[in-house]
ROVEX-362320 format. One record per residue (C-alpha): residue in one letter; x, y, z. Coordinates in steps of 0.2 Angstrom, whole numbers, plus 5000, padded with zeros to 4 digits. Layout:
% ROVEX-362320
aXYZ...
***
This chain:
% ROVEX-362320
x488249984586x486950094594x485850214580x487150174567x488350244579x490050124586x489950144606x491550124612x492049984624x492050084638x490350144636x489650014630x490349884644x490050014658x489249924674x487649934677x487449874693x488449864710x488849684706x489549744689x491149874695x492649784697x494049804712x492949924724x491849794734x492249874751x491250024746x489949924733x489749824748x489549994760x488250084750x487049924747x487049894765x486750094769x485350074755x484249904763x484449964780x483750144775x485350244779x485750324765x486950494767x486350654760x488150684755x489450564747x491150594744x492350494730x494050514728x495250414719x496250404703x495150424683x494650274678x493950184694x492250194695x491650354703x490550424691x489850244685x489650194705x488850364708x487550334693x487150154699x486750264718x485550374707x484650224698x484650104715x483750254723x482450294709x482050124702x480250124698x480049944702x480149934719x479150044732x480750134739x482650124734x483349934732x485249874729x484649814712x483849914701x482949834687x483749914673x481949914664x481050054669x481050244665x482150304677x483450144675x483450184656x483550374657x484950374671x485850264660x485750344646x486250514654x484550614650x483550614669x482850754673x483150724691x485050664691x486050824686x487650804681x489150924684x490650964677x491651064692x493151124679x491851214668x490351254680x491551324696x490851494700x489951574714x488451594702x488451384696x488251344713x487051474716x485751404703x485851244712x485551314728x483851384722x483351224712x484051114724x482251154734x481151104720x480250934723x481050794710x479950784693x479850584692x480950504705x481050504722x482550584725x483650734715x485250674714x486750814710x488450724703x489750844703x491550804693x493150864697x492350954713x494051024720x494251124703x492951224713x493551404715x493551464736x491951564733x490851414724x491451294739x490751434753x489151454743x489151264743x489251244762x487751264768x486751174758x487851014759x487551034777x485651054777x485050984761x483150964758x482650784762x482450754744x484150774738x485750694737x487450744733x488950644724x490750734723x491950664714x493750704714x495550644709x496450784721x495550764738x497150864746x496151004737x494550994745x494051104759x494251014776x492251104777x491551004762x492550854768x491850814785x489950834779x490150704767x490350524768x491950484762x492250344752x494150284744x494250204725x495850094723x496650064709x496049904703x497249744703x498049674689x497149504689x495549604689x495849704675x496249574665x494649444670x493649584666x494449624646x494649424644x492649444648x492449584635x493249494621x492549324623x490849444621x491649534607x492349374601x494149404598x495649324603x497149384613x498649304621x498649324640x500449414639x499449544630x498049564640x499349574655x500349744646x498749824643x498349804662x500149844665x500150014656x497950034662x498850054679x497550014690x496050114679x494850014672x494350144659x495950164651x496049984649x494649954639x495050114631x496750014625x495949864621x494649944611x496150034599x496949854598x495549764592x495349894576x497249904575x497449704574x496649574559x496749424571x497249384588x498149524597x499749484603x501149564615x502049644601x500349744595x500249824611x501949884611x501549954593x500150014596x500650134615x502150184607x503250084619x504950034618x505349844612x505949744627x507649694616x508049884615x508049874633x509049694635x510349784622x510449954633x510549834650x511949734641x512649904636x512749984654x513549804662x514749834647x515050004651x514950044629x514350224630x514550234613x513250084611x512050154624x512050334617x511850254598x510250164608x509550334613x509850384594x508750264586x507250304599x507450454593x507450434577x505950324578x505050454585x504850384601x504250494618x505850504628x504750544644x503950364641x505750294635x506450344653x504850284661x505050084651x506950114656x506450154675x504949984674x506349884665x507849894680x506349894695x505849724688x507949704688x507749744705x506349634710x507049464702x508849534711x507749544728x506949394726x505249444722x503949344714x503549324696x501849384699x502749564702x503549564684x501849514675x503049464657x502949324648x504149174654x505449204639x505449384646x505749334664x507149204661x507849344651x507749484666x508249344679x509849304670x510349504667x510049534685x511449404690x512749524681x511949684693x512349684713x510749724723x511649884728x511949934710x510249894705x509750004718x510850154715x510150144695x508450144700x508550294710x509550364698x508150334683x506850394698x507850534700x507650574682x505850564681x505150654695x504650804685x503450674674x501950674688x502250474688x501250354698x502550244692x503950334698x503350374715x502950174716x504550104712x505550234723x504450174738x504949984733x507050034732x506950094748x505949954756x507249854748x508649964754x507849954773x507949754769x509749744761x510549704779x509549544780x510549474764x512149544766x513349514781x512349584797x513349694810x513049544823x514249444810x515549584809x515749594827x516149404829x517449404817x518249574822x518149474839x518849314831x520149424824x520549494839x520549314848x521949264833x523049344836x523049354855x523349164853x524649164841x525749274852x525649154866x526749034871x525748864870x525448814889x526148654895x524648624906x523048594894x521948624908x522748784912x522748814898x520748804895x520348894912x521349054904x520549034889x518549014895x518249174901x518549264886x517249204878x517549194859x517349034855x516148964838x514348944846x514949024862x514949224859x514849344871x512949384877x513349584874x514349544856x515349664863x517149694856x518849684868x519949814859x521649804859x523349834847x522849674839x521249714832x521349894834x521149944814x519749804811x518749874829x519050044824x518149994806x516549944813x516550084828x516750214815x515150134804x514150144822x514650334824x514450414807x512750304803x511450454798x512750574804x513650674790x514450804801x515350664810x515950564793x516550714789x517850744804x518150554807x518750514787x520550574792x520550504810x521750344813x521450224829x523350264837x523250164850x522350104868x522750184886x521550094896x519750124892x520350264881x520350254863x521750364855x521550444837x522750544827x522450674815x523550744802x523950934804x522750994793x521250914802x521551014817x519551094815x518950914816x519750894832x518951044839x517350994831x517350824840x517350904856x515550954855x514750894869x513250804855x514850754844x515750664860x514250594869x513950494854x515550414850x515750364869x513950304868x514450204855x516250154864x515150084877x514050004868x515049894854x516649864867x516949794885x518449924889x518250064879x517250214887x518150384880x519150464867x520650584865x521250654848x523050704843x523850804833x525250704820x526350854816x526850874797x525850734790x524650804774x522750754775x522350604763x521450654748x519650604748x518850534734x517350644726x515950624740x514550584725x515550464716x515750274721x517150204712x516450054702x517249894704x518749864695x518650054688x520450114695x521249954700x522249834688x521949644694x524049634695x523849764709x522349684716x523549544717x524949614725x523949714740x523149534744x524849464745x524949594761x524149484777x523649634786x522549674770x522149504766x521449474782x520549644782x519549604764x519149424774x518449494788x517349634778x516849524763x517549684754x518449724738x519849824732x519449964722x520950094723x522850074726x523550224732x525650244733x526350244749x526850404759x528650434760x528750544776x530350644779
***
């Protein structure tokens, strides 16, 4: 109590020194040494997210520079003396503070312009804090300039801002700038266990790490949440209180809705949505817990470590073993999708977790089958089937000279991984040739889908097209469109080098399945079908090779 008034935690535990502000020590550290070495800037510049410390950091500068203990400015104000007491309680005569969304006209910059040459009153040094400062309108900046540049000795300037990409490149380069990060996790929650052992009251550690969690990253929302907590709970706050309290979503809604989507129950999911409705919760928060819950899916899919997740053990071994039921590709399909869904809510989360899925989607190759490993068993393949066609020499060492060149062999593989193409291997080569051409190329996806590898005539590679692909032939005869593929040729085989389409008279053009639906697995094929292609060795061998599944059996074509 301050006067018979309550003083909110974040007032009240609001740092008073440079020592005090948590998570920005490499611009604490900066300013002190700018201030013992007498280097102090006429013009500072703060910009980071609310919450941080800019205005306290910019209130500590106008006390370290004004202490009346010392003969000139020191990186620790005593905190006793008129001006310590005044500056901290917001009443200084000589450190004026400015709201920029309210005071952004010509004429609010103008009346600091003419003051600004008056001599401080008490202090050493008129200090001007100016919030928000890219809410300044065009005409305010201008007037701004010129006195930013040339200040009277006496004078410093403090702009903060949230929106730097809103301040003049002019008002930019005569500051000193100086970056707020967000402040870590374990930080914030050192920093609230500190205010409650002061407070004396007690809170699990899974609690303290959801308010941090939904603080993200600012200090001043976090005691803010803790400050509601402590009048909203009798004894010690728990994780379920803070989930009570911010409205969120319980994490078993979320297991039931995971559970719901692995079981594909609509009808579960959508009676889901239902009772957060009902319950009156926010569905812009719902979607953002939904989008939290399947990243932390992603990150125990990926391997990440439990740090990342900051839940309590019971909820970890529950993610973990959901994730199992999720491959890392779905997870990543789902969280984009949630991402997608959120990108209209100005989310710090959302633009966070879609950076994360596509490092993660940049990383995939490492834990599935590289191309390196595709070559080699197309190669394998290839080397199969050669051998099973010929006759078994009488002569073993013959036998071996003939077959050392080739180069196939387990341990042994060919320094280029190059493939030799031939009728053998023809469909499996053509597979991993046509993933090389068409990555990051639509256009050529789109003309190559209908293309079959026909054949081999020397170093050229024969594909048919059904009739009605004719304008994909033409198309593939772009000088950019060829000079790929037979980059390609040259590249993956040791006899390839060119291409020739053809033309297959009277044969309809597959039907292609919708370009922005993947057929889940299972979705469109019986397990008895599954069965029975497999029974087909050419298929069989095919699934091997690729580590693939079977997803659609189509009839055969009965051609005339």
């Amino acid at each position: 109590m301050s006067g018979g008034h309550y003083v909110v935690f974040a007032r009240k535990w609001r740092p008073q020194t440079f020592d005090d502000v948590v998570g920005q020590e490499h611009i604490t550290r900066t300013i002190q040494n700018a201030i013992a070495t007498g280097r102090i800037p006429h013009a500072f510049l703060f910009i980071g997210s609310r919450g941080v410390g800019k205005t306290t950091t910019a209130r500590i500068i106008a006390k370290a520079l004004n202490c009346l203990s010392s003969d000139g400015p020191t990186v620790q104000p005593c905190m006793t003396c008129d001006n310590c007491r005044s500056i901290s309680d917001g009443n200084n005569m000589d450190v004026i503070e400015i709201d920029a969304a309210s005071n952004n006209g010509v004429d609010d910059i103008r009346e600091i312009r003419e003051n600004v040459r008056l001599v401080p009153s008490r202090s050493r040094y008129k200090v001007y804090i100016i919030d928000e400062v890219h809410q300044l309108s065009s005409g305010a900046f201008n007037a701004l300039l010129k006195t930013l540049e040339e200040p009277p000795a006496h004078a410093i300037f403090i702009l903060a801002t949230t929106e730097a990409h809103k301040v003049p490149a002019t008002i930019i380069s005569r500051c000193q700038r100086f970056d707020f990060r967000r402040v870590a996790l374990p930080q914030i929650c050192a920093l609230l266990r500190s205010i409650l052992d002061k407070e004396g009251v007690k809170c699990t550690d899974e609690a303290l790490q959801a308010i941090a969690r939904a603080a993200e990253g600012g200090v001043r929302d976090a005691e803010s949440i803790l400050d509601q907590l402590v009048s909203y709970c009798s004894g010690e706050i728990t994780f379920k209180d803070v989930f009570d309290v911010l409205g969120l979503v319980d994490w078993q809604v979320m297991h039931d809705l995971c559970d719901a989507i692995v079981a594909k129950d609509i009808g579960r999911q959508l009676e889901l949505i239902e009772n957060i409705v009902f319950a009156g919760k926010d569905l812009t928060q719902f979607v953002q817990d939904i989008l939290r819950y399947f990243r932390n899916l992603l990150v125990c899919k990926a391997g990440g470590a439990k740090i990342l997740l900051a839940l309590p053990d019971s909820e970890v071994a529950a993610m973990q073993t959901r994730a199992e039921q999720f491959t890392l590709t779905h997870l990543i399909r789902l969280v984009e999708q949630f991402a997608e869904l959120t990108k209209g809510f100005d989310s710090q989360l959302a633009q966070r977790i879609a950076l994360e899925t596509l490092l993660i989607r940049l990383s995939k190759r490492a834990v599935e089958i590289s191309v390196d490993t595709v070559l080699e068993k197309v190669m394998m393949l290839g080397e199969s089937a050669v051998m099973a066609d010929t006759p078994v020499s009488s002569n073993p060492a013959a036998a071996y000279t003939q077959e050392a060149p080739v180069a196939y062999k387990s341990g042994a593989p060919s320094p280029a991984k190059r493939i030799h193409v031939d009728t053998n291997n023809l469909e499996a080569a053509w597979a991993v040739i046509f993933e090389k051409v068409t990555e990051d190329q639509l256009a050529l996806r789109f003309h190559l889908t209908n293309a079959k590898p026909a054949a081999v005539e020397g170093g050229v590679l024969v594909l048919r097209f059904p009739a009605q692909s004719a304008q994909a032939r033409v198309s593939l005869d772009k000088p950019e469109h060829r000079r790929r593929i037979e980059d390609i040729l040259a590249a993956i085989t040791d006899n390839l080098t060119t291409f020739r389409c053809e033309i297959t008279e009277g044969e309809p053009a597959p039907e292609l399945a919708p370009p922005t639906e993947r057929i889940p697995h299972g979705a469109r094929v019986s397990s008895d079908d599954a069965r029975a292609a497999l029974k087909d060795p050419h298929v069989a061998s095919v699934v091997d090779t690729f580590k693939g599944e079977i997803t659609a059996v189509n009839p055969p074509r009965h051609h005339e």
